[in-house]
C-alpha positions in Angstrom: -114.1 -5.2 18.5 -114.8 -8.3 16.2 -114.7 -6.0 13.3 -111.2 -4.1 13.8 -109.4 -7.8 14.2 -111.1 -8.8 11.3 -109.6 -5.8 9.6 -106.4 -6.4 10.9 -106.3 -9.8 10.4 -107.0 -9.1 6.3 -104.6 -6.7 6.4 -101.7 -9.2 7.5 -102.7 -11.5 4.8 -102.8 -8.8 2.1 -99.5 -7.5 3.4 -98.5 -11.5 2.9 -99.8 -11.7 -0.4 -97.8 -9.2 -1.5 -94.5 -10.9 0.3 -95.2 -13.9 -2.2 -95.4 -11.6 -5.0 -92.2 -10.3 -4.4 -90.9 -14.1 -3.5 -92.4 -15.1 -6.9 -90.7 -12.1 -8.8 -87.1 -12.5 -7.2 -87.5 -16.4 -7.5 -84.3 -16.6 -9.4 -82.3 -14.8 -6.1 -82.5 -18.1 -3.6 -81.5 -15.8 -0.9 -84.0 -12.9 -2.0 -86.4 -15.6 -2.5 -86.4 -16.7 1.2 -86.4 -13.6 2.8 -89.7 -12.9 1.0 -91.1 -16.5 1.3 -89.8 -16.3 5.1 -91.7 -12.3 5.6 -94.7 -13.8 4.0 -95.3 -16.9 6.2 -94.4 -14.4 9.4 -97.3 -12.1 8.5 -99.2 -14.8 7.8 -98.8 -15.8 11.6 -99.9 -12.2 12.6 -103.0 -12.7 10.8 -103.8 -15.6 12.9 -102.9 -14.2 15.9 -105.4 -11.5 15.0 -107.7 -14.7 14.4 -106.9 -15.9 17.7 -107.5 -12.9 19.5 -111.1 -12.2 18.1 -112.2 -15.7 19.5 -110.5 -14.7 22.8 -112.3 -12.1 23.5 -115.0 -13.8 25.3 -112.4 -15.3 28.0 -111.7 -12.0 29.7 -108.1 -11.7 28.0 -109.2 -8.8 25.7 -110.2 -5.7 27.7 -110.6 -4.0 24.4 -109.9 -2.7 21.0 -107.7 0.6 20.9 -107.5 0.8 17.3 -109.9 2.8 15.0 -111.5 1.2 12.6 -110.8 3.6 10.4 -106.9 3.5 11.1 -107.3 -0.3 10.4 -109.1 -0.1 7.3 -107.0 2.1 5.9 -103.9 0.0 6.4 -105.9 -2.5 4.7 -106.6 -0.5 1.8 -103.2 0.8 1.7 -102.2 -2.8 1.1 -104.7 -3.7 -1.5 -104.2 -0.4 -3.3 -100.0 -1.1 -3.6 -100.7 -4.7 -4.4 -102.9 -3.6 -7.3 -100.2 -1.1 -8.6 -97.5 -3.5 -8.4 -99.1 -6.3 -10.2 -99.3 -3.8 -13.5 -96.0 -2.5 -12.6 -93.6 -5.1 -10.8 -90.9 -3.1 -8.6 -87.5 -3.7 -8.9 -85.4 -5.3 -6.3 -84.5 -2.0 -4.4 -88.3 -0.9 -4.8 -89.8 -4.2 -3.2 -87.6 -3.7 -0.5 -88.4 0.2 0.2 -91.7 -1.1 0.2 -91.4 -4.0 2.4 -89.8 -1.4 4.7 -92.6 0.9 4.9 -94.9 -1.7 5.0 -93.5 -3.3 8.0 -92.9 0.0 9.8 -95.9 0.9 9.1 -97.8 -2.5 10.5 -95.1 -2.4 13.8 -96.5 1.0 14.6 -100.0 -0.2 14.4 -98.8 -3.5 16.6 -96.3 -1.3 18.9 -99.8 1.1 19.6 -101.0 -1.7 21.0 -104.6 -2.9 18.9 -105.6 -4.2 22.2 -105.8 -3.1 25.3 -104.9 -6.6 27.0 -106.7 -7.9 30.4 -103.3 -8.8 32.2 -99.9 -7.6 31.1 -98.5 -10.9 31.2 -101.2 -11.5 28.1 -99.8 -8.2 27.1 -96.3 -9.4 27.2 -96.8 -12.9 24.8 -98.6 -11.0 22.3 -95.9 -8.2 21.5 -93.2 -11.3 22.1 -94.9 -13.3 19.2 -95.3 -10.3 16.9 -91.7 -8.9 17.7 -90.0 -9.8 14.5 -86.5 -9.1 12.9 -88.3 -8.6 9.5 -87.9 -5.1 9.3 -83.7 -5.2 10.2 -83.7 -8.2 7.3 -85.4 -6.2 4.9 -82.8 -3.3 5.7 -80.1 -5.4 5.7 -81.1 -6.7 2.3 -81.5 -3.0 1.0 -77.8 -2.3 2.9 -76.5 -5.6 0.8 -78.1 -4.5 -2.5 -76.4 -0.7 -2.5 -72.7 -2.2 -1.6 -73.1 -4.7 -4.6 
């Protein structure tokens, strides 16, 4: 169990390493700059929460880990593999935001299926309610903003 949220947990701070990338490289576009400065800190959050959730474990608010490890480590490589390739090629705007949108669909999906299987659905409840975002609609929104311009 320890393992997977570990995974995950590196996962959401690879994911938010590659926000500040983007931040950095659309510095110059305040607005752009936020967004990915404000997508970065939020998965940065997740992380923790994965953090959090490892320790909790032993209080009986964990029933357990429905993720494969290899599902998680995948993601993670998936990451690590895109932030390599993007550091030798920076994306443009429209491609950073394609890839923030398949990035965050992808992580929701892996949230949304639930990584843990929660003791008591009130547990259940605060966990999806802190990792319920709007990053994904400002991401498209962004893309929506960037094809009318």
């Amino acid at each position: 169990m320890v393992e997977v949220l570990g995974v995950c947990e590196k996962a959401e701070f690879a994911c938010a390493e590659l926000y500040h990338l983007f931040a950095d490289l659309f510095k110059d576009d305040r607005e752009i700059f936020y967004l990915w400065l404000r997508t970065a800190l939020e998965e940065e959050n997740r992380a923790r929460l994965f953090a959090l959730m490892a320790k909790l474990r032993h209080d009986n608010i964990i029933a357990s880990v429905v993720l494969e490890m290899e599902q998680a480590e995948d993601t993670l490589q998936h990451i690590r593999g895109l932030m390599a390739e993007l550091k030798e090629k920076p994306p443009t705007l429209r491609e950073a935001l394609q890839i923030g949108m398949e990035l965050e669909t992808r992580l929701d999906r892996l949230m949304r299926q639930n990584v843990v299987k929660f003791a008591d659905e009130t547990y259940e409840k605060s966990f999806l309610a802190i990792t319920n975002s709007k990053r994904l609609e400002l991401l498209q929104e962004a893309c929506q903003r960037l094809a009318v311009a």
